[in-house]
N, C-alpha and C positions, 0 to 999 in steps of 0.2 A: 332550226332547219339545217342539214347535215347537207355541205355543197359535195359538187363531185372531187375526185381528190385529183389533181391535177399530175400531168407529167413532169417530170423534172426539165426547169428550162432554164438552163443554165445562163446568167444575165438578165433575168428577169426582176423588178421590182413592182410589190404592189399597190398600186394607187389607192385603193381603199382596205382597209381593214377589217369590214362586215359589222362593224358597231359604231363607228361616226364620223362625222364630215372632216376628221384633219388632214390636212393637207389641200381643203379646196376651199376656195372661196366663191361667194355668193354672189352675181350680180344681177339685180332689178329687183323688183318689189310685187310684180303683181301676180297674185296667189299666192298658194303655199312651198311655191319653192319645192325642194328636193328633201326626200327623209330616208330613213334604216330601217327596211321593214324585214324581220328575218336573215340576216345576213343581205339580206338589197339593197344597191342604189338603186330611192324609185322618185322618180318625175312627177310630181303631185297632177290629175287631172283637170286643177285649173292652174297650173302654172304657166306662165310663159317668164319664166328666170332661167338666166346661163348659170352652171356651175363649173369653176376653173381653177387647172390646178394652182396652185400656190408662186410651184417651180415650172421655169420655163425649158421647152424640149427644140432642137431643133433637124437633128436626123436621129432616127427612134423604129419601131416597131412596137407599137400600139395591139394589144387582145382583151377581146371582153366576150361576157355574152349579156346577150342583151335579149329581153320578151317584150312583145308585142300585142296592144290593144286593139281590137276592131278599132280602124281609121287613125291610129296612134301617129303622132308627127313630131318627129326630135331630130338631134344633129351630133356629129363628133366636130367639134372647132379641131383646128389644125393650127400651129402656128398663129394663133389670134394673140391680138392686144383685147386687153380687157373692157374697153370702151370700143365704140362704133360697131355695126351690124358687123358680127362675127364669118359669114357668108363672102361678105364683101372685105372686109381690111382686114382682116384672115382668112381662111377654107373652111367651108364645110362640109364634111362627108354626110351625105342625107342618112336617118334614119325614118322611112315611111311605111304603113302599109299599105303598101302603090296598089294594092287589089280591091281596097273596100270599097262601095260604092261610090261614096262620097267624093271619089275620086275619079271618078270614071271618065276618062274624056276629057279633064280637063290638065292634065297632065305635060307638061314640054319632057324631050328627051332628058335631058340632064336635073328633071326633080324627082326621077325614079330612085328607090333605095338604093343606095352604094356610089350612087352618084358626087362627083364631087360637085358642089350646086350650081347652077346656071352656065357651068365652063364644060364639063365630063360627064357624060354619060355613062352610066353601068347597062351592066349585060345583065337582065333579066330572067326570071325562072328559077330561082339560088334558094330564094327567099323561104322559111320553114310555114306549114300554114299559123295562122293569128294562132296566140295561144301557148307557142312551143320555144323551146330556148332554141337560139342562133348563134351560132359563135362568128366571132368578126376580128380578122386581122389588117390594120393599117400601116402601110411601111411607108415612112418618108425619109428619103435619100437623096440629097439634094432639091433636084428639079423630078427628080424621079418617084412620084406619087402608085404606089401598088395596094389596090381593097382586095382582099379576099374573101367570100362569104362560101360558110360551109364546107369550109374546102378548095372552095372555085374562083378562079380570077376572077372580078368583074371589073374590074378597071387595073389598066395600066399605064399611067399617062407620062407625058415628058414635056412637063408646064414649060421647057423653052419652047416648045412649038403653040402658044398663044400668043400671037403676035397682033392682033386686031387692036390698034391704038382706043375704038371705044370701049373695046374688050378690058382691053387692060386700065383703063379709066375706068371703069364699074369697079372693077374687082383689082383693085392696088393691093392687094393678100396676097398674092402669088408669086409676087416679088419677096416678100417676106421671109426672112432663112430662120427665123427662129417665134416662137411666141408660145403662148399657153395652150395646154390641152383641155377644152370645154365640151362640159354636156347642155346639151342647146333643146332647153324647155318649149313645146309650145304647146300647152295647154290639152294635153294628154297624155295619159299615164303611159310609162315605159320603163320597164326593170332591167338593170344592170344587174352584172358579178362578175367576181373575177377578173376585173381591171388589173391589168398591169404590164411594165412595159420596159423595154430595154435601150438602152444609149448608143446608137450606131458611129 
C-alpha cells in the first residue's frame, strides 16, 4: 500500500516505520493487541491493550492519521507512566466515533473525540465521516495542551487552570511534565499512519 508522500517537516521523527512494532511496547494481554497491516498501525477489534512508545516525550508536537470504525473507541496517552489507567495518571486525548449510535446520549462533554478525557472538552463537527482518514495534531507545551483535527483547533487548554482538588485527585496526570506516548486499545479496530513527532 503506497501512503501519501508527506510534506517536508523539518524536526520531525517517525514513530513507526510501516513494517513493525520497534520502538513501542505492549501493555496488557487481553486480545490481540496491535499489528502491521499494509503499512498500518491497526488496534485489533478485540483488543483492549495500550501500545507505548519505548522513549519518553515531554513537550513535543505529535501527528498521525488515524481511520475509523463504526462505533470505534481508542485514545492518544500523553505524558503516561506505563502502569495505572493511562486517562487518569497520564492524559488522554479521546479517539471516538462520537456519532454512531451506540453512543447516542450517553455521552459527557469531555468523552467527545479530541477531548482530552474527563478534564477538556473538544469542539465538535471536525471529525471525517466513519471510514475516511483524519489527520490529527497534538502539541504539548508545557501546561499548554493544543489538538487539532483536520485542520481545526478543537481544544486549546491551559491544564494550570484545573484547580478542583477532586479534580486533580482523579486525574494526578496532569501534573505530569513528561511520560510515554500511547495508543490506548479498547476493543475496536482503528488504523493509524504516519505517526511521527518533534521535540519542543
Amino acid at each position: 500500500m503506497c501512503l501519501p508522500a508527506l510534506a517536508a517537516e523539518p524536526g520531525f521523527v517517525d514513530l513507526f516505520d510501516g513494517k513493525g512494532l520497534k520502538g513501542w511496547t505492549a501493555v496488557g494481554t487481553r486480545g490481540s493487541g496491535y499489528f502491521v497491516e499494509n503499512g498500518m498501525l491497526v488496534s485489533a477489534p478485540d483488543s483492549h491493550v495500550n501500545l507505548f512508545t519505548e522513549a519518553e516525550y515531554d513537550n513535543f508536537v505529535l501527528r498521525f492519521d488515524f481511520r475509523l470504525t463504526e462505533g470505534a473507541n481508542n485514545g492518544i496517552g500523553i505524558r503516561a507512566p506505563l502502569e495505572g489507567g493511562t486517562a487518569y495518571a497520564g492524559m488522554e486525548i479521546q479517539i471516538l466515533d462520537h456519532d454512531a449510535p451506540v453512543y447516542r446520549g450517553k455521552l459527557r462533554p469531555a468523552q467527545y473525540h479530541g477531548s482530552i478525557y474527563d478534564l477538556v472538552p473538544a469542539k465538535t463537527g471536525y471529525l471525517k465521516p466513519t471510514g475516511e482518514w483524519n489527520e490529527e495534531e497534538i502539541t504539548a507545551d508545557g501546561p499548554h495542551i493544543v489538538v487539532k483535527l483536520n485542520g481545526t483547533v478543537i481544544v486549546d487548554a491551559n491544564l494550570n487552570s484545573i484547580t478542583d482538588p477532586e479534580v486533580l485527585k482523579k486525574h494526578p496526570g496532569v501534573k505530569r511534565t513528561t511520560g510515554h506516548i500511547g495508543l490506548l486499545g479498547h476493543d475496536s479496530r482503528v488504523e493509524f499512519r504516519n505517526l511521527r513527532i518533534k521535540k519542543l
